[in-house]
C-alpha positions as a printed NumPy array, in Angstrom:
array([[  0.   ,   0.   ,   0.   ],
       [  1.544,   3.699,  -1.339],
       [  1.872,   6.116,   1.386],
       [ -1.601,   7.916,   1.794],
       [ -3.613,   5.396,   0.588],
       [ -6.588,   4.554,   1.269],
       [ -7.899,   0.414,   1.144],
       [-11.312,   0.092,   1.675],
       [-11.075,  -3.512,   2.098],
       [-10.193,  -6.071,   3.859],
       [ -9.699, -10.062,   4.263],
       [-10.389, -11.319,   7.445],
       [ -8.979, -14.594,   8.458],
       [-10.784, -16.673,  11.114],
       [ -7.989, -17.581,  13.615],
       [ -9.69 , -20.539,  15.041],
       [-10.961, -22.217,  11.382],
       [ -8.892, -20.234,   8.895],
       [-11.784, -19.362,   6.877],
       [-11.072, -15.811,   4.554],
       [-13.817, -13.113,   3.748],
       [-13.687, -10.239,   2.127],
       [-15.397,  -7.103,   3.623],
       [-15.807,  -3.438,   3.285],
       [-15.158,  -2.188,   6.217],
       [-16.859,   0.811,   8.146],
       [-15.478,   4.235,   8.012],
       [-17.534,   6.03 ,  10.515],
       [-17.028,   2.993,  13.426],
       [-15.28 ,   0.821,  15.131],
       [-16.14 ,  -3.355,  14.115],
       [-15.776,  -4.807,  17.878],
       [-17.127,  -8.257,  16.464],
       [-17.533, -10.048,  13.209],
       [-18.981, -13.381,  13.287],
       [-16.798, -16.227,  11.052],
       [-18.939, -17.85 ,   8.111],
       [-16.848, -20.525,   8.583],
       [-17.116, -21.964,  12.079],
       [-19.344, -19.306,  13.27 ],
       [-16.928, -17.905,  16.338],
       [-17.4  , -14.371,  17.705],
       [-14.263, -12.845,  16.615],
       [-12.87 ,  -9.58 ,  19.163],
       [-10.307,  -7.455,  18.863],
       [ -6.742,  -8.735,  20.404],
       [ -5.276,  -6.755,  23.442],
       [ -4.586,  -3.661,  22.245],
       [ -5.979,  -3.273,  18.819],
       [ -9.298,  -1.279,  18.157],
       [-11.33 ,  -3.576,  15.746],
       [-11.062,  -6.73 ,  14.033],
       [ -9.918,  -5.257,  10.875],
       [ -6.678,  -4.395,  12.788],
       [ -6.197,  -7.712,  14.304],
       [ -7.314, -10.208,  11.431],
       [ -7.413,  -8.031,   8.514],
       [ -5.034,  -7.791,   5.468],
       [ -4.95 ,  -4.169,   6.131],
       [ -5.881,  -2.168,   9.238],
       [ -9.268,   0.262,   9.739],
       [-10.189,   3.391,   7.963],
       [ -8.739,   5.689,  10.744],
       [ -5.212,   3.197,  11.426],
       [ -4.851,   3.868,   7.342],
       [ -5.581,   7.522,   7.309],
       [ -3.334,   8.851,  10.883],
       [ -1.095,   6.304,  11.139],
       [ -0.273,   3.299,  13.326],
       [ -0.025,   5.049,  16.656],
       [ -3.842,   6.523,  15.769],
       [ -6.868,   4.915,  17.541],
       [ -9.902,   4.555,  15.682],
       [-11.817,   4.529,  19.125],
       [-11.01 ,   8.144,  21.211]])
């Protein structure tokens, strides 16, 4: 990804089943849970990261993307 760009999209990757998705993810919140269409777990962020996107995605939220990696998408 080229500085300043912005993704829109991301694959999530079930840790538990392995199972990929695509999604768009949201640009005006924060995606606490997503629920795998694989094994149907309640995926949560990991310590420390504010959304799924940032802690199974290929790329990280909206708001990581835009400010940087020391940003939080949640203050």
């Amino acid at each position: 990804m080229s500085e300043g760009a912005f993704v829109p999209q991301s694959v999530l990757t079930c840790p538990l089943c392995g199972t990929t998705k695509t999604e768009t993810m949201p640009t005006n919140a924060c995606q606490f849970f997503y629920d795998c269409t694989g094994c149907g777990a309640v995926l949560r962020p990991k310590t420390g990261d504010c959304c799924v996107f940032c802690s199974y995605g290929t790329v990280p939220c909206p708001p990581i993307q835009l400010a940087g990696p020391d940003a939080s998408c949640c203050t």
